[in-house]
N, C-alpha and C positions, 0 to 999 in steps of 0.2 A: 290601653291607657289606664295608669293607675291613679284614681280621685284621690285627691289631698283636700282631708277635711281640718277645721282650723279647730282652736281649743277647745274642748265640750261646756267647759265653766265659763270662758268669755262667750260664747253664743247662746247659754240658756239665760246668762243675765242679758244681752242683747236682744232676745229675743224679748222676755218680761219686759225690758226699759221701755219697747218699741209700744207694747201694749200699753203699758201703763200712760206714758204720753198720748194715747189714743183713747185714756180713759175706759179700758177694757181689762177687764179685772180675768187671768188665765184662771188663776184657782176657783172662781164665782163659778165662770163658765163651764169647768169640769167638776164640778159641784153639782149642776144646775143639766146636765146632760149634753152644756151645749156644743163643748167639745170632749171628743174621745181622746183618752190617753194615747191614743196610737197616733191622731190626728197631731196633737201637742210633742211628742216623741219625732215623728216628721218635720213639727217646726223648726225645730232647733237643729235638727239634721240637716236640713235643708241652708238654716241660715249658715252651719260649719263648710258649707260649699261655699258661700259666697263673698269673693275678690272688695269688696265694698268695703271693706271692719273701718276704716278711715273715715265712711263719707258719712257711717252710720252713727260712728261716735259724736260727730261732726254736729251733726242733725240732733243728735241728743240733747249734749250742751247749748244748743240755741234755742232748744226747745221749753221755755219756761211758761206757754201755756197749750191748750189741747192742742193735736193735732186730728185733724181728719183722714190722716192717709199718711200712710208711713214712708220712709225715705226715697227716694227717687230709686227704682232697680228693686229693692228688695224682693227677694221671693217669697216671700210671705204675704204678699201683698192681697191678695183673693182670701184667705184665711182670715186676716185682718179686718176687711174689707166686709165679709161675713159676720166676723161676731161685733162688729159694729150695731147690727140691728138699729 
């Protein structure tokens, strides 16, 4: 089975947007040690797997104040979850 992964530039801003509604700053945290570029590298990789890009944008646009926990399914969600501290 050959993985089809989705745009590299729609999921590195999908994945930032996700943070940033969560109030979690990616460049702080990889500043700051709290995530490893490899770790961040896997984000976005990971978000290019996933069948969601509708429910995600979705949740963006309605998102006009914090959230605590990212879209419903995301795989990102334990990472998030994490640098929430």
């Amino acid at each position: 089975m050959i993985l089809s992964l989705g745009d590299p530039s729609l999921h590195f801003f999908l994945t930032r947007s996700v943070a940033r509604v969560m109030r979690i700053s990616l460049g702080d945290a990889l500043r700051k040690g709290e995530l490893a570029p490899e770790t961040y590298s896997s984000m976005v990789t990971r978000c290019r797997t996933c069948r969601q890009v509708s429910r995600c944008q979705n949740w963006l646009a309605q998102s006009h104040t914090r959230r605590d926990t990212p879209p419903q399914g995301c795989p990102n969600a334990l990472e998030f979850s994490a640098l929430m501290h």
